[in-house]
C-alpha positions in Angstrom: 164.1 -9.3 -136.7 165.1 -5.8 -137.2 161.5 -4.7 -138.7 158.4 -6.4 -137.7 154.7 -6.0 -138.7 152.6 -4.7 -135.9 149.6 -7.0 -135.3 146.6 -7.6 -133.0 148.5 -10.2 -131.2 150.9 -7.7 -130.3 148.4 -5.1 -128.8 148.0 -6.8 -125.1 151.4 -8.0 -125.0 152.9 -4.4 -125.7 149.8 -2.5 -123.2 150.5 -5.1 -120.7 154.2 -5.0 -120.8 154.5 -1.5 -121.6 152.0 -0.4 -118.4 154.4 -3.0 -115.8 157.6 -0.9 -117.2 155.3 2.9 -116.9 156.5 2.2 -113.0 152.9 3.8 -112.3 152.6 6.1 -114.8 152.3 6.0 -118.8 149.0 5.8 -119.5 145.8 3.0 -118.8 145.9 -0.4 -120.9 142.2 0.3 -122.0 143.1 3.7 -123.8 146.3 1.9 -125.4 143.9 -0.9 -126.5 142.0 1.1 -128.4 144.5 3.3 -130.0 146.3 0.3 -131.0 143.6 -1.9 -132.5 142.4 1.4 -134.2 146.2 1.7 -135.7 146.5 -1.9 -136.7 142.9 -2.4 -138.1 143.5 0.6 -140.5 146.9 -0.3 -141.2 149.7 -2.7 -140.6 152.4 -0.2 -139.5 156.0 -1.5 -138.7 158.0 -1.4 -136.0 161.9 -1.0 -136.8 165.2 -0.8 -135.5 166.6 2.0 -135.6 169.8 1.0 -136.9 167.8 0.5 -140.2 167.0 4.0 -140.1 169.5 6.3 -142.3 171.5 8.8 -139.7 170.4 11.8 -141.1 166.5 10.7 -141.1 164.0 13.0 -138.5 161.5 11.6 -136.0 159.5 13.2 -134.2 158.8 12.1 -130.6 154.7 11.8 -129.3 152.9 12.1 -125.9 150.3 11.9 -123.5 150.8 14.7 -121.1 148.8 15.3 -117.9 147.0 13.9 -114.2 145.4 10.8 -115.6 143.0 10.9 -112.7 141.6 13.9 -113.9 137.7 13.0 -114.4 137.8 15.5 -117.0 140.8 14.3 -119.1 139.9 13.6 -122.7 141.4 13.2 -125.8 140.6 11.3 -128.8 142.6 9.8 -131.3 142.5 12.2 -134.0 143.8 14.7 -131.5 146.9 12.7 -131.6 147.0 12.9 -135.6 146.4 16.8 -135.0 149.2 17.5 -132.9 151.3 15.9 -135.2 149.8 18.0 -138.5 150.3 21.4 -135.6 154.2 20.5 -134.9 154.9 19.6 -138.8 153.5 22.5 -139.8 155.9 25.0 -137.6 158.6 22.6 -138.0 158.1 22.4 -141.9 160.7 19.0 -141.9 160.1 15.6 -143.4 159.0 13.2 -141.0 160.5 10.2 -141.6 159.8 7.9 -138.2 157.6 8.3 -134.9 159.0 7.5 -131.4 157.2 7.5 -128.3 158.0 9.2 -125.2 158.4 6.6 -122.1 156.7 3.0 -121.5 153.0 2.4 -120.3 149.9 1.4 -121.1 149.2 4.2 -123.7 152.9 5.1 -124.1 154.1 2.0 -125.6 151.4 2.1 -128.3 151.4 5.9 -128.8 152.7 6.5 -132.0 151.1 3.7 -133.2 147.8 5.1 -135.1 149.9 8.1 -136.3 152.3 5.5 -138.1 149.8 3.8 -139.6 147.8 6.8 -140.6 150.8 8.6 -142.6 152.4 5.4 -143.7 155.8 5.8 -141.7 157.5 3.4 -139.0 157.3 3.3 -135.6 161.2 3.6 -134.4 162.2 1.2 -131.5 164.1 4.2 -130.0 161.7 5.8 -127.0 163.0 8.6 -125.1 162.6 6.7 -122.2 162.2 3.0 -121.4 160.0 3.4 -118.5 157.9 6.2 -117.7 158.9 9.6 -116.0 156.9 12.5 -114.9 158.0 15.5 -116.7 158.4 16.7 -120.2 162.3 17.5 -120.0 162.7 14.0 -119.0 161.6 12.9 -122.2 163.8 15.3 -124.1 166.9 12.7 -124.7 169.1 15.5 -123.3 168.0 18.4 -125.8 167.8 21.1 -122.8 171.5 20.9 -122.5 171.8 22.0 -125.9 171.2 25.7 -126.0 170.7 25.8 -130.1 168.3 23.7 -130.1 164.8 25.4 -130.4 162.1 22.7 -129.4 158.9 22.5 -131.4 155.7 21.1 -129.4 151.9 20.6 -130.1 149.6 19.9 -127.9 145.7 18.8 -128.4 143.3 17.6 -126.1 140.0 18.5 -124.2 136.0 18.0 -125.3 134.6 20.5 -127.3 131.4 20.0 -125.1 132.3 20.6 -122.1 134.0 23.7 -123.5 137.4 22.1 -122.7 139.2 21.4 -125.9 142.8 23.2 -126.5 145.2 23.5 -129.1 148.5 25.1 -128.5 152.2 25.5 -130.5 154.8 27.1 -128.6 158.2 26.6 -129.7 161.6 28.4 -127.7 164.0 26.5 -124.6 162.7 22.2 -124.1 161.8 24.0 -120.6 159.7 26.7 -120.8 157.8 24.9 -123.6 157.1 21.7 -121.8 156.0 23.4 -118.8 153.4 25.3 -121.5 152.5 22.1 -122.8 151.6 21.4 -119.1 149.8 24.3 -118.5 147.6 23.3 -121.7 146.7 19.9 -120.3 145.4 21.8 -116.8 143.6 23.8 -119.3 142.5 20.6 -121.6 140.6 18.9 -118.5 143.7 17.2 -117.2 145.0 15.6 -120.6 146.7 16.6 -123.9 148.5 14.7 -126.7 151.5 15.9 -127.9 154.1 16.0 -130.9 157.3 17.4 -129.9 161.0 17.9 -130.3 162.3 16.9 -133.8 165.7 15.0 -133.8 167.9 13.0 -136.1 168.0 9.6 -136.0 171.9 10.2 -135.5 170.9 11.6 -132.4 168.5 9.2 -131.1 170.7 6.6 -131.1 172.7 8.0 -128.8 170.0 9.1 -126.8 167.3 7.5 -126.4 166.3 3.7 -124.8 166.6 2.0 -128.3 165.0 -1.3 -128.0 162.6 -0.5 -125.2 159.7 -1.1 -127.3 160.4 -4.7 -128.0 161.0 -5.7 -124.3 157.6 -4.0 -123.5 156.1 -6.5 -125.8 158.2 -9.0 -125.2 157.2 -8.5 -121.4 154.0 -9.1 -122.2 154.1 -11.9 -124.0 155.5 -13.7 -120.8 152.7 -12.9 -118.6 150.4 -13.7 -121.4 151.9 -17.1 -121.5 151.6 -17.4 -117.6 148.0 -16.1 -117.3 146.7 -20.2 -117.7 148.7 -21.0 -114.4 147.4 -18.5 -112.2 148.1 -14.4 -111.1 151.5 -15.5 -109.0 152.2 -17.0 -112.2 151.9 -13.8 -114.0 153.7 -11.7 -111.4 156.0 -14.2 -111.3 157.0 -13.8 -115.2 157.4 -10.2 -114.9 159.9 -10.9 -112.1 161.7 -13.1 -114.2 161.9 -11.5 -116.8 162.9 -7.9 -115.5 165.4 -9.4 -112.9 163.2 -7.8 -110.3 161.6 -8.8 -107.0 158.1 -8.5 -105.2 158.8 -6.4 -102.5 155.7 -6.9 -100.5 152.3 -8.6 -101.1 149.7 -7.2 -98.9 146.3 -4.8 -98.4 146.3 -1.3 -99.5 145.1 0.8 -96.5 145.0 4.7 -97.5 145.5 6.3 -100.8 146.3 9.9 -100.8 145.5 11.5 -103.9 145.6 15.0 -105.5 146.1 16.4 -108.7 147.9 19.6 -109.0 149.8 21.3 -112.4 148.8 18.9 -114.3 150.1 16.0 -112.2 148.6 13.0 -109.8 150.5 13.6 -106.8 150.1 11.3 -103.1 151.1 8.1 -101.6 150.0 4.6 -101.3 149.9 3.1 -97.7 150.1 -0.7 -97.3 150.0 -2.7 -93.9 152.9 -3.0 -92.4 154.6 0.3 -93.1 154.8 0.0 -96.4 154.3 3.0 -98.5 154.9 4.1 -101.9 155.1 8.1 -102.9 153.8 9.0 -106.5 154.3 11.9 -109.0 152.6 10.3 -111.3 154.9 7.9 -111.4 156.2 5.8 -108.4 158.9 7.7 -107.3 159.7 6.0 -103.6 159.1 2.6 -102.0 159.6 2.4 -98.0 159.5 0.7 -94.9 158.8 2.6 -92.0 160.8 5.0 -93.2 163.3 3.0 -94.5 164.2 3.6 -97.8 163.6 0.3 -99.9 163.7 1.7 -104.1 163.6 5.2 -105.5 162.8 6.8 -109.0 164.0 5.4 -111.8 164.0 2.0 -110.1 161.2 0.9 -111.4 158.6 0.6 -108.3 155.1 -0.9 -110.1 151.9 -2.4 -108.4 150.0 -5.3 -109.6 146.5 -7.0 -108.1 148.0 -10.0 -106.4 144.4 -11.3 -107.0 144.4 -11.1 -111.1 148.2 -10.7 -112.0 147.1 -6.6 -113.7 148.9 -4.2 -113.6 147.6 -0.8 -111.7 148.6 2.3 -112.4 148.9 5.5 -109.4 146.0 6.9 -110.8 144.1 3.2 -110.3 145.0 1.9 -107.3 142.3 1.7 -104.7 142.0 0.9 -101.3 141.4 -2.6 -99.7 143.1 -3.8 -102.8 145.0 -6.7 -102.5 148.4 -5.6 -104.4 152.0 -7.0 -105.0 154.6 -4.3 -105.4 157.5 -4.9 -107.7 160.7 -3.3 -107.9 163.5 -3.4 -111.0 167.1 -1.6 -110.3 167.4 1.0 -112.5 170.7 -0.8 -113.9 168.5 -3.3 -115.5 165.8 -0.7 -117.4 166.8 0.9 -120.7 167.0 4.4 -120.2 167.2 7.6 -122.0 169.6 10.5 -121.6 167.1 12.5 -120.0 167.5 9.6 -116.6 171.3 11.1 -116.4 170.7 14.2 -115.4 170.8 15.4 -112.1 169.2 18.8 -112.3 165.9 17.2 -113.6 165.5 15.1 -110.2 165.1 18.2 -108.1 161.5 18.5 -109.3 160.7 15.3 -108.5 162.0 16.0 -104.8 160.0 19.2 -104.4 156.8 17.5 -106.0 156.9 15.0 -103.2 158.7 16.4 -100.2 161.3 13.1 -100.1 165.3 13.1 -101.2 165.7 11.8 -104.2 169.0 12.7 -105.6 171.2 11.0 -102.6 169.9 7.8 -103.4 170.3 7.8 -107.4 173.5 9.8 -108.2 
């Protein structure tokens, strides 16, 4: 079906799929839950293709930016609706569709409640089809284009705690992601964001067009699985991804900072095992021997329930399977093409990166 009605029955499925394909990152399944339900009970918005969508139509791409350890990230959903208000204002263009940024468990469902709220579509067209750490990532290639004058709004922190934020900076996709960035250090650690409006024309090119749909459709495989046991589950997302379980086995240390605005640290399992984060999952290894690396999709479920767990989740003495997709079988958008945007990842970290993707 090229335009679909999105339901309650499609909340877990799309969290649950959408968090396995976040590769770490993305955003938790219990703050996509509830900005899901919250966009389906007000509303039925639609999901559709985006070949439905006339060329010259805009959409306007939303976010979650930030370390989604921070204990002091918060953000509610009307700051999402706000953002979106900020960035139309400046942008003064006719929205016609909403597109998220990357998969997860808030990621897939964000654009959701702001559909539903202004009575447009959610576009199956994501800038990303799994989740990546930086802003420029999620830019479908726009910093290569030196016209092109990026608009972004970013909302987020407690007005209690003295934390909340609004910013709109608009100039180069760099320099203006990095402010959004800056914001969400400043926002407790989270902000939501509208950003970067784009023709449809353009995001068909672009973008990981149908990445939305094979979140859910993800899910509903390990849904159906859940009666016959966690192996089941993980088994289901193998299947369906093409991937493999790596390793099953005891998680022994968990390094964990955050710093800029990121989670940044490594997951130690017995055996050698261990897994490098920047948010997301960026390197899998055995005693030192490379194994998977960023954008292979490198995600951690509990081998004891069949959930996924994000970076910012995982905790020792947890009993985890590790699961790893080659990128050639994710839908990714431009921004996974580009070279240049890796080196950040490599500095974040400390590991090579680029030898082993390009």
């Amino acid at each position: 079906m090229s335009t679909v009605k999105l339901t309650c029955e499609m909340v877990e499925a799309a969290v649950l799929g959408g968090c396995v394909l976040g590769g770490g990152g993305g955003g938790s399944m219990e703050e996509g839950r509830k900005m899901a339900q919250l966009a389906v009970n007000l509303s039925s918005p639609e999901l559709i293709d985006i070949e439905n969508m006339d060329d010259d139509a805009i959409l306007v791409n939303v976010a979650a930016v930030g370390a989604p350890s921070s204990k002091d990230a918060y953000a509610e959903p009307i700051h999402y609706l706000r953002a979106l208000e900020l960035m139309n204002r400046l942008a003064d263009v006719k929205i016609c569709g909403i597109i998220t940024n990357e998969a997860g468990g808030l990621a897939t469902v964000n654009g959701w409640l702001q559909a539903a709220m202004l009575g447009i579509p959610v576009v199956d067209a994501p800038c990303n089809g799994r989740a990546h750490p930086t802003g420029v990532m999620g830019a479908m290639g726009l910093h290569k284009n030196k016209d092109y004058k990026s608009i972004q709004a970013a909302v987020g922190g407690s007005r209690e705690r003295g934390t909340f934020t609004e910013v709109v900076a608009t100039g180069s996709v760099e320099r203006v992601s990095a402010i959004v960035r800056a914001a969400a250090v400043q926002a407790g650690g989270l902000v939501s964001v509208a950003r970067n409006p784009v023709s449809c024309r353009y995001a068909r090119d672009n973008a990981a067009v149908g990445a939305v749909k094979q979140a859910i459709n993800l899910g509903r495989e390990m849904i159906k699985a859940r009666e016959k046991g966690p192996k089941a589950v993980i088994r289901a997302a193998c299947d369906f991804l093409k991937g493999e379980v790596v390793v099953t086995g005891t998680v022994e240390r968990v390094y964990l900072e955050s710093a800029g605005g990121f989670d940044v640290g490594k997951v130690v399992l017995e055996n050698g095992f261990e897994i490098f984060f920047w948010n997301e999952y960026m390197t899998l290894e055995k005693t030192g021997e490379r194994l998977a690396t960023f954008p292979d999709l490198i995600m951690t479920l509990d081998a004891d329930t069949g959930i996924p767990v994000t970076s910012a989740e995982i905790k020792e003495g947890q009993n985890i399977a590790v699961l790893k997709v080659e990128k050639e079988r994710l839908k990714l958008g431009a921004g996974m093409r580009d070279p240049e945007l890796f080196k950040a990842c490599e500095r974040a970290i400390g590991k090579k990166i680029l030898e082993y993707v390009f």
